[in-house]
Each structure stands twice: as C-alpha cells, then as structure tokens.
C-alpha positions in Angstrom: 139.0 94.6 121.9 138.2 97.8 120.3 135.8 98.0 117.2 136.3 100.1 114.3 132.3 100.6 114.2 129.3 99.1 116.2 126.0 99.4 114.5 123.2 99.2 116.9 120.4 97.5 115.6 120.5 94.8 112.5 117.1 96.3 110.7 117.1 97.5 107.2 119.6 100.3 107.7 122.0 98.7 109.5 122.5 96.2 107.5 122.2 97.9 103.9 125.3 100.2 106.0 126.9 96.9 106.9 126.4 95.7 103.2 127.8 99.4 101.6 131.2 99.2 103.9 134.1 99.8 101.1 136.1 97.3 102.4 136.2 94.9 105.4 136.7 96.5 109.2 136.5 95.2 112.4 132.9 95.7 113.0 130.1 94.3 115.2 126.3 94.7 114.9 123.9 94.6 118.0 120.5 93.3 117.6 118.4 92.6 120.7 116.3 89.7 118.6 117.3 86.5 117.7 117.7 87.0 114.1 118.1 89.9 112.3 115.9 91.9 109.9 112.4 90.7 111.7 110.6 93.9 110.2 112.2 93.6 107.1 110.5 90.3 106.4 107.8 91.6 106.7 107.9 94.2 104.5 105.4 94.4 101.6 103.4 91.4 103.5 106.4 89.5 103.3 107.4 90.2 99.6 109.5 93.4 100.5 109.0 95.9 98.6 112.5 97.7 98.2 111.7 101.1 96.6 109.6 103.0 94.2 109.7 103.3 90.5 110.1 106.8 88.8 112.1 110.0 89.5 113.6 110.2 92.7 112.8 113.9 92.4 109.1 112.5 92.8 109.9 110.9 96.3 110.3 114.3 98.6 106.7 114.8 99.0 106.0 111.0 100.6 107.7 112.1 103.7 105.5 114.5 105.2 106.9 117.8 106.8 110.9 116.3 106.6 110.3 115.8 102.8 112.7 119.1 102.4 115.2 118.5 105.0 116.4 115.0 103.3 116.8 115.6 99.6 120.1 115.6 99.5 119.9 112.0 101.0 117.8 111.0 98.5 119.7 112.2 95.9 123.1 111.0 96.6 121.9 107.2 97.1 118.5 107.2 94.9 116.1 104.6 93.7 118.0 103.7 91.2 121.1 103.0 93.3 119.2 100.7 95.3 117.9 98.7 91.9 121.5 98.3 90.9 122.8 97.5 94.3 120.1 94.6 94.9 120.7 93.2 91.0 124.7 93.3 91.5 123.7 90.7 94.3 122.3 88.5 91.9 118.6 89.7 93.1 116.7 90.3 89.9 113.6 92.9 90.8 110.3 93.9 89.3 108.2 96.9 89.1 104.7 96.5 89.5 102.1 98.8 87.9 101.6 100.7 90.8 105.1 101.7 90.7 106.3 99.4 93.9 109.5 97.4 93.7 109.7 94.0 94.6 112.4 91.3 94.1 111.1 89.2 91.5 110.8 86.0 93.7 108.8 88.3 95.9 110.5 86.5 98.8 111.6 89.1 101.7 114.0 86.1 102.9 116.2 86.5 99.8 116.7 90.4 100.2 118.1 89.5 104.3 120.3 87.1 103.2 122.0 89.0 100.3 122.4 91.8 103.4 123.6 89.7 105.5 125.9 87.8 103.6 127.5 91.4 102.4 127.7 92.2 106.1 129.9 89.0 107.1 131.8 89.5 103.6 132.7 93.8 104.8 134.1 91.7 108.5 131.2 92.5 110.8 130.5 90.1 113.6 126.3 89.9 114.7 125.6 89.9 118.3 121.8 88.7 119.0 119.7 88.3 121.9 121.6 91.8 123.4 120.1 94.9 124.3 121.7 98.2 124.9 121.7 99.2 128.7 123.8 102.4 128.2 125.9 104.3 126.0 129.0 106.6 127.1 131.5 108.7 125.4 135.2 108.3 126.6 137.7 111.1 125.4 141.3 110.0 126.0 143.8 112.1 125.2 143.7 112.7 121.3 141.4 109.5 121.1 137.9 109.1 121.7 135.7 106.0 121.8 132.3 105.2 122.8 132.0 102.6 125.6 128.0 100.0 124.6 127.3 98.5 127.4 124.8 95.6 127.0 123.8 93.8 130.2 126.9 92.3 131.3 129.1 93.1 128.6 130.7 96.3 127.2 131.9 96.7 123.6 134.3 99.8 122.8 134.1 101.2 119.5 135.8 104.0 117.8 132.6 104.3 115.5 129.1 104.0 116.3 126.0 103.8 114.3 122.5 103.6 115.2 120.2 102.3 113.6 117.8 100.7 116.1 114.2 102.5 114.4 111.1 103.0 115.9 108.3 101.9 118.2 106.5 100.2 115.8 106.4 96.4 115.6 107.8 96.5 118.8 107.7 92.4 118.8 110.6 92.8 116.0 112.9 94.3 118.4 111.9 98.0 117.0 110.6 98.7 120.4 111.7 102.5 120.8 113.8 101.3 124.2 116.9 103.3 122.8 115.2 106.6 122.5 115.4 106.9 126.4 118.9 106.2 126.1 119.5 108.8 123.3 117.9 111.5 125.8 120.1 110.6 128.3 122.6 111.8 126.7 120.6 115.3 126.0 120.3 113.9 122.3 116.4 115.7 121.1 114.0 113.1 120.7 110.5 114.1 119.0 107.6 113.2 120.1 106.5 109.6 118.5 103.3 108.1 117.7 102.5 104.7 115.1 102.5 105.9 111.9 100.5 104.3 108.1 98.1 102.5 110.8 94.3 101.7 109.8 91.5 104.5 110.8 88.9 103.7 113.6 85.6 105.5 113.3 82.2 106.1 114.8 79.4 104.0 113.3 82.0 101.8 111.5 79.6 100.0 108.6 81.6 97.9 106.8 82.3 95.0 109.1 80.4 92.8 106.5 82.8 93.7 103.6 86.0 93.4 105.4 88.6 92.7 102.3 86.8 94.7 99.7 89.0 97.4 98.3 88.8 100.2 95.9 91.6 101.1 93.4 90.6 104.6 93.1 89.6 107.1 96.2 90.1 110.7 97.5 89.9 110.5 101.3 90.1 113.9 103.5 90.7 114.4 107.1 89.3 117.5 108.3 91.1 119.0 111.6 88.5 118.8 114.9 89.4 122.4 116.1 90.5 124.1 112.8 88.2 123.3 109.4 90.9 124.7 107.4 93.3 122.1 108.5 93.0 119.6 106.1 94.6 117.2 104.2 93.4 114.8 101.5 95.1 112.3 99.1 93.9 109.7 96.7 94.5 106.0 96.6 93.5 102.6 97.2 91.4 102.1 100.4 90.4 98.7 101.5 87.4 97.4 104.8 88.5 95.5 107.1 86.4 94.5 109.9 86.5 97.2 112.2 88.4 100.2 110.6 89.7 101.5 107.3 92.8 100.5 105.7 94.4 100.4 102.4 97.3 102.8 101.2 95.1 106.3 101.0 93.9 105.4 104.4 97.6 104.7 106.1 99.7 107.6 104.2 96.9 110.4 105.6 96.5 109.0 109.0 99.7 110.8 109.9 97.3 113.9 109.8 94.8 112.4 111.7 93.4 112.0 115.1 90.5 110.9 117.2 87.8 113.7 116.8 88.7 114.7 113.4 86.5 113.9 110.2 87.3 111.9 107.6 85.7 112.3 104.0 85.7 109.3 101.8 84.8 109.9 97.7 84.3 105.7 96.2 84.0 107.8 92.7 87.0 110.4 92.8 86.7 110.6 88.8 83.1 110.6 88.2 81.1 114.2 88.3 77.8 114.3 90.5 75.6 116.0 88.5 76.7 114.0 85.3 76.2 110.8 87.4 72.7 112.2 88.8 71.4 113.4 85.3 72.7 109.9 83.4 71.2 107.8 86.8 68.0 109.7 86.6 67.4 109.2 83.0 68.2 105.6 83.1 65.7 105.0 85.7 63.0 106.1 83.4 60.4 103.1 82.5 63.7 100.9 83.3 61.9 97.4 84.9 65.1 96.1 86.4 65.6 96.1 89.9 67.7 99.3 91.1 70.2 97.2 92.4 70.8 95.8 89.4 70.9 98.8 87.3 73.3 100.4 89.8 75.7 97.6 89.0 75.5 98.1 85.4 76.2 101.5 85.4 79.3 101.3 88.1 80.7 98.7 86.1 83.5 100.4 85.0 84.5 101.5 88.5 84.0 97.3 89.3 82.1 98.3 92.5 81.4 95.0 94.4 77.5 94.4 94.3 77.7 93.8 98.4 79.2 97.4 98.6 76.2 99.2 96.3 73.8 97.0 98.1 75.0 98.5 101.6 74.6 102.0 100.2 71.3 101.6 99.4 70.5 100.5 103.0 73.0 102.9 104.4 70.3 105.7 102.5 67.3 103.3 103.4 66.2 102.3 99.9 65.1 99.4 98.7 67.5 97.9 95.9 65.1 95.4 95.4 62.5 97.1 93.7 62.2 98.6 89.7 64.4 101.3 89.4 61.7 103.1 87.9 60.1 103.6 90.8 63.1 105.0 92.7 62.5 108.7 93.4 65.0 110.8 92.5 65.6 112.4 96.0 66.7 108.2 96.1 69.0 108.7 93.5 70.8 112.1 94.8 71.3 110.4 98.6 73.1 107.4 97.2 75.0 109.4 95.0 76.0 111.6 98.0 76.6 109.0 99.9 79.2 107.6 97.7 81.1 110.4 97.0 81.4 112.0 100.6 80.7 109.4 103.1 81.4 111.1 106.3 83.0 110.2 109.9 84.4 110.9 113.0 87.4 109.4 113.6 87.7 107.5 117.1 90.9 106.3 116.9 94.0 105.3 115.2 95.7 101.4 115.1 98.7 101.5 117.9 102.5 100.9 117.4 101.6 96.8 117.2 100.1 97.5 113.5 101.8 100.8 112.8 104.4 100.1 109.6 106.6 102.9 110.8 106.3 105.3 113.7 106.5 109.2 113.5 109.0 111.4 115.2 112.2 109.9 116.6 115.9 111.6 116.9 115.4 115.2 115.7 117.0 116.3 112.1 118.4 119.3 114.5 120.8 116.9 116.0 122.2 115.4 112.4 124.6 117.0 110.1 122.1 115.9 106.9 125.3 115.8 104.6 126.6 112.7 106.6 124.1 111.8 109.6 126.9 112.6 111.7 125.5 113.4 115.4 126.1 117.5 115.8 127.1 116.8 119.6 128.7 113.8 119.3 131.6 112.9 117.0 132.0 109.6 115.2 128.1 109.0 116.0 125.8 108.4 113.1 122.2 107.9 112.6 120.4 106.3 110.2 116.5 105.0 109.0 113.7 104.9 111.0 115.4 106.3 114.3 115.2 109.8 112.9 112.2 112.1 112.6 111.2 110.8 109.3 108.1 108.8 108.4 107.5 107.4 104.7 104.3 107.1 102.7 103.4 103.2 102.7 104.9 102.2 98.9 108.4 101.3 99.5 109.3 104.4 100.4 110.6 103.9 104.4 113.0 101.4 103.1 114.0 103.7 100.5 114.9 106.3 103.2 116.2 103.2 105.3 118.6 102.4 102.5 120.0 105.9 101.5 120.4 107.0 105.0 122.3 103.6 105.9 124.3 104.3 102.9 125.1 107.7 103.5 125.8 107.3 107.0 128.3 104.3 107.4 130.8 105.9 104.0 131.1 108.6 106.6 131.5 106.9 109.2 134.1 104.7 107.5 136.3 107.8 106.5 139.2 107.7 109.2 138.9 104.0 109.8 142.2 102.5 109.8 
C-alpha cells in the first residue's frame, strides 16, 4: 500500500495537522507510545492550556531568537483560529486573567479526543507502539515516495510529515531518537538542550518554603564571562525544594547556565528609598515586634510571613524583637535583600522536567511559507521538532498548532 501522507509522531502537531486535513486521504500516523498525545495531557498540569489571549502580534517576542523568522506562521493560523477551531468541536474555552487559555472543563483528555476523533473522521489510520528505524527517499521515474521503515515493517508514502518534537519528556515518546535520523539524511539539526526547566543554585535557601510563589517579580540572569550579557523578565516565580521555578523562572532559563548569576527583585514595583524612608519612620517608638510590622507594611504585596521571617535570618536580625529597636543599617539589608537577592546558578532541570527543549531541525532547512523541507520534496515539518522554543503560557502549543496547520494544507495540495 502506498499512503497519501504519514505523519510521524501523534503529539500536538500531528494531530491538530491530522484534524485540519480538508478532506479525508489515505493517511497513517506513527507514534512510538501506546497512546497518543502523552505530552499533551499534560499540558498546563493536565488542564491544557491551548493558547494565549490577546494580539497575536503580541506573541513573536515569546519565542526567543526565532520570534522573527515565524511570523508569518503565526499570522496565517493565529490565536484566534485555534479558539474557533477548538469551540467548532463543541469545546467551549476560557481565558484566565493571566491571559492563558484553557478548555473550560480544564480537562486535557477532552482536547485529545476532539483531535483524535477529527483525525479518524479526515481517514488516518494510528499506528502505536512503532518507532522509526530509517527514513529513505525513492525517486521513480516522474514519481517519488518516501520508504518509513519501522522495525520490521516499511510504510511508503507519497507525503510525509514529521512531527515527532523534542527531547523533553522523553517518557512521552518525545525522546529526540529521530533527530539522528534527520542528520542522516544531511538534514541540520541545532544543537538541543531542555528548555522552561527550574533554576538550581548555590546556597539554595528556600527548601523550607517549597510552594510559596510570588505573583509579581523581575529576575535577571547575568552572563558568567560577559556582564553585559543579560537578560531579565518579570513574572511569577515560585520555591520549590531545591531550585527555583514558576513562569519568570522557566521563560529566562533559556539564557541561562551553570556559572551565571541570577538576580531575583520580590518587590519589582516598590522604590527602595521610598520603602527605606516609610520602613524607617515606622519603626520609630513602634512597640510591635519587627516581624510583625514587616507583615503589615508588605501586605499589599501578600508576602507569606515564613518568607519575611527567612529574610530577616537570611540578614541575621532578629524579627522577634520591637521594631523600634531595629537599626536602620537592619532595615537597608532586608530591604536589599529583597529586592536583589543574588546567586550563582549551578545548574539547570534536565530534559525529564524540561516543558520543551531548545534547538531541533534548523529554520535553514524549511521553506517558512509551508514548512516544506528545502532538500527534500513532499517533506514537512512541524511543532516542536524545529528550532523553536516557546515562553511557558500556552505559547509552544500555539506554535504546535499553527505550524501543524500550515504544514499538512501544504502538504495536502497535490494529493489525489
């Protein structure tokens, strides 16, 4: 039998392209797991966050370096389209106030099944528990088709698309086995590493407040060799028991690496001096213990009391006596301490924690106005196997689904 299309790997982009087919073909997907879409229920800690809210035209710059290079992509199959695409399915979503887009049953199961119920519905067979040993080109007179072979069996296919992502999650089945394959067949292959993974540090202090977050922070990474090499976003940042986590924490660690410092600001919006002069004043004959008073006065921020009471130890002050008699020279190390706690970085989580992984097939080796392979016709690329890493927010699937999109209506063109 020969296939009008294979798509290798039955993760978010292949089966979003599996779900936007036109019409039915003869079509198989390959997943080398059981089941398909194992990463994709876990998405959003299981509730799958989808997209992002807002202008698309707000999405380039949570993609790092690539941003640029995938506009177009975004453009042509936008946040929007993936709303109305999930709600024709009879999937009703919501938008949270951070912007992230969830199905409203926040159930990650109900996003896979609507996918793969399109994908049967467009004719496309699944094939689990196989994995990709080799992949050949065969021209044949005016016809060409690419020969899959998978252990023992070989599936011709006058199509192929791959969408078989990363390294990360590698017990999913996104193990970054194909890669080796790709460059096999002289296909350029960045170099990868886990990316929007937790921060390891020297002198880590928190392990006492692991699941306390902050809804507000400005972290920093500052570049070992080169201090003006620096990057720095704010966020939500949360301890866990050995490292730092939380959204500001995963979307910079793409900049970082063991030996850098990391900056951490707990009061991004607050001025120093203005906190110093209004901290210093209130001090004055106050008879309530300073921990309490710092509690009061970082109310608004709703700073957890074990956090402030840390601090204080951190700067070796006593909370426990009358904030009157806290010297000021007290005052200005907490303060400093809070809004540029400083580290160097040890390490970064691996691929087994790592939401996406950075680098993959090169944009080089793409036509970006289809994801059409430049040395090989008829192949296609799409989501996380190409150089491109989102910001943690919904954005990866995002790229997953436009590029999926985009890819397979191209690859569908000629199919008769």
């Amino acid at each position: 039998m020969i296939y009008d299309l294979v798509i290798i790997g039955a993760g978010a982009a292949g089966l979003f392209a599996g779900a936007s087919l036109p019409s039915p073909v003869k079509g198989l997907i390959i997943e080398k797991k059981e089941l398909p879409g194992r990463k994709l229920l876990l998405s959003g800690s299981g509730q799958c966050n989808l997209t992002h809210g807002g202008s698309i035209k707000n999405f380039i710059t949570h993609y790092g370096k690539n941003g640029k290079q995938i506009r177009s992509i975004l453009y042509r199959f936008s946040n929007q389209s993936v709303t109305n695409f999930f709600e024709s399915q009879g999937i009703p979503l919501i938008e949270r106030e951070d912007g992230k887009i969830f199905p409203q049953s926040l159930q990650s199961q109900d996003v896979l099944n609507s996918l793969v119920n399109c994908c049967l519905n467009k004719g496309l067979e699944f094939q689990f528990s196989t994995s990709v040993t080799s992949i050949t080109f065969e021209k044949k007179d005016d016809s060409a088709l690419y020969s899959v072979q998978c252990d023992s069996q070989k599936y011709l296919t006058k199509k192929l698309l791959i969408t078989s992502g990363g390294c990360s999650y590698p017990a999913t089945g996104s193990d970054g086995s194909l890669f080796a394959i790709l460059e096999a067949m002289e296909i350029e292959v960045s170099p990868r590493k886990p990316a929007l993974v937790p921060i390891h540090v020297e002198g880590y202090p928190y392990q006492s407040l692991s699941g306390i977050s902050f809804q507000n922070t400005r972290v920093r990474v500052c570049n070992k060799s080169d201090a003006n090499q620096t990057a720095e976003l704010t966020g939500a940042l949360l301890f866990t028991h050995n490292s730092f986590s939380g959204p500001a924490i995963l979307n910079i660690s793409r900049y970082a690496a063991a030996g850098d410092r990391l900056f951490i600001n707990y009061v991004p919006d607050q001025t120093a001096s203005i906190m110093e002069q209004e901290l210093l004043r209130l001090i004055q004959g106050n008879s309530k213990q300073l921990i309490t008073l710092l509690c009061e006065y970082f109310s608004r921020l709703e700073l957890p009391r074990r956090f402030l009471e840390l601090i204080c130890e951190r700067c070796n002050v006593d909370g426990t006596i009358k904030a009157s008699q806290t010297a000021g020279a007290s005052i200005k190390a907490i303060l400093r301490l809070m809004s540029n706690d400083t580290y160097i970085i040890s390490g970064l989580g691996g691929y087994n924690v790592a939401m996406v992984t950075s680098g993959g097939v090169a944009l080089s080796e793409v036509d970006l106005k289809t994801l059409e392979s430049t040395r090989y016709p008829s192949m296609y690329f799409a989501g996380e196997v190409l150089d491109i890493d989102g910001d943690t927010g919904g954005y990866n699937l995002q790229f997953a689904f436009s590029s999926g999109n985009l890819a397979v209506l191209n690859a569908f063109q000629g199919i008769s």
